[in-house]
C-alpha positions as CSV (number, residue, x, y, z in Angstrom):
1,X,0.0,0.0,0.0
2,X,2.4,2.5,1.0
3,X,4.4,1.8,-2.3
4,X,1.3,2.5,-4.3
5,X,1.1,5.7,-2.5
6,X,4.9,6.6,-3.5
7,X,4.1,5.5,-7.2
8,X,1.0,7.8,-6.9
9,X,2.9,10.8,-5.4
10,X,6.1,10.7,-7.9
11,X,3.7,10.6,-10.9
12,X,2.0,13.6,-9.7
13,X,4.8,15.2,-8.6
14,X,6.3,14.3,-12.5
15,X,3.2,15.6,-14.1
16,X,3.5,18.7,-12.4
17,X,6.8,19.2,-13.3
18,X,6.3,18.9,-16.9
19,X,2.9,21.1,-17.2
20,X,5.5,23.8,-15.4
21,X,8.3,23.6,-18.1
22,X,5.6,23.2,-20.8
23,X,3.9,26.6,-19.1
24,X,7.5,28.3,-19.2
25,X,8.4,27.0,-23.1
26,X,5.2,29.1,-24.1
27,X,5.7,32.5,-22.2
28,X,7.8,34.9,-24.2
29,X,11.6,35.0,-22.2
30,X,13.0,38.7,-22.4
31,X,15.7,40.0,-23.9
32,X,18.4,41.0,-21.3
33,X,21.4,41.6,-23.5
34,X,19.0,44.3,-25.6
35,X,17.9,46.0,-22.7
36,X,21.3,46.0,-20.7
37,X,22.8,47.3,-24.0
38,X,20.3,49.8,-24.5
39,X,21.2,50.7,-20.6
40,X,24.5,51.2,-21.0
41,X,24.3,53.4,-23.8
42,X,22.0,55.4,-21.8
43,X,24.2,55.5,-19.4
44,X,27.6,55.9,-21.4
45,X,25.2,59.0,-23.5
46,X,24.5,61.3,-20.2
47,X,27.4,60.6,-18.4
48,X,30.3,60.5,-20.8
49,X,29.2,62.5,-23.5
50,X,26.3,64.9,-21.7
51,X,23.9,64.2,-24.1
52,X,20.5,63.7,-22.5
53,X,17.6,62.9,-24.8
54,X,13.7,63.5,-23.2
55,X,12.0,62.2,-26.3
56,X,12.1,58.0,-26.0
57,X,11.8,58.6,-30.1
58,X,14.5,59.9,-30.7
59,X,16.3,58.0,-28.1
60,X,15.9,55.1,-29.7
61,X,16.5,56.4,-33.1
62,X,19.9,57.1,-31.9
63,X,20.6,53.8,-30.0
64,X,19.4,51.9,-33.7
65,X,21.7,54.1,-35.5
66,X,24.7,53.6,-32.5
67,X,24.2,49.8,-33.2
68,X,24.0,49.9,-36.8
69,X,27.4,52.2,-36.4
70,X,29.0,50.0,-34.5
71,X,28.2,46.5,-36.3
72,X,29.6,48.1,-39.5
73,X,32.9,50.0,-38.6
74,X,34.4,47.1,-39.3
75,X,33.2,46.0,-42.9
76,X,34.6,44.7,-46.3
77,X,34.1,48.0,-48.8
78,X,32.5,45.5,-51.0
79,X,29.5,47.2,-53.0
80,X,26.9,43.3,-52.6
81,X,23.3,43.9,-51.0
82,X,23.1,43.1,-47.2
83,X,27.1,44.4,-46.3
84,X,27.9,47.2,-44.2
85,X,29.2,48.7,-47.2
86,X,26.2,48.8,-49.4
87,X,23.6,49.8,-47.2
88,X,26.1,52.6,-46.3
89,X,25.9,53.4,-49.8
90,X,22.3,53.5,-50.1
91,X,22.5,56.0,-47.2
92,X,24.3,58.4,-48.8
93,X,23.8,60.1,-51.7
């Protein structure tokens, strides 16, 4: 008797343990790296340079243009679609 009652207990225990990873795989995880990134810029933006922005607009403009800056400076001046390079190109007249 009291093994059926262990048996009975571990499955439970099991099935609860799986409908709590399955409830976990389906919520949306966030994105630390983006938002410590977009932190530190923040931070790096009023206190090195001075440069406080109000408007979360153009704050973010900036911070997409500061990442696109910064995965291009290194790039290939090769003139193909998709490279640092061309879409630099595209940019400016």
């Amino acid at each position: 008797m009291l093994v059926f009652i262990v048996c009975v207990v571990q499955e439970a225990v099991k099935q609860q343990h799986i409908f709590q990873v399955t409830a976990l795989k389906e919520v949306e995880t966030p994105k630390v790296y983006d938002k410590i990134l977009r932190l530190t810029f923040d931070v790096a933006m009023s206190s090195l340079v001075g440069f406080n922005i109000q408007d979360e607009k153009e704050a973010t403009n900036l911070f997409q243009l500061f990442c696109d800056f910064a995965s291009n400076v290194i790039c290939l001046p090769l003139n193909i679609p998709g490279l640092g390079f061309h879409k630099v190109r595209l940019a400016c007249p």
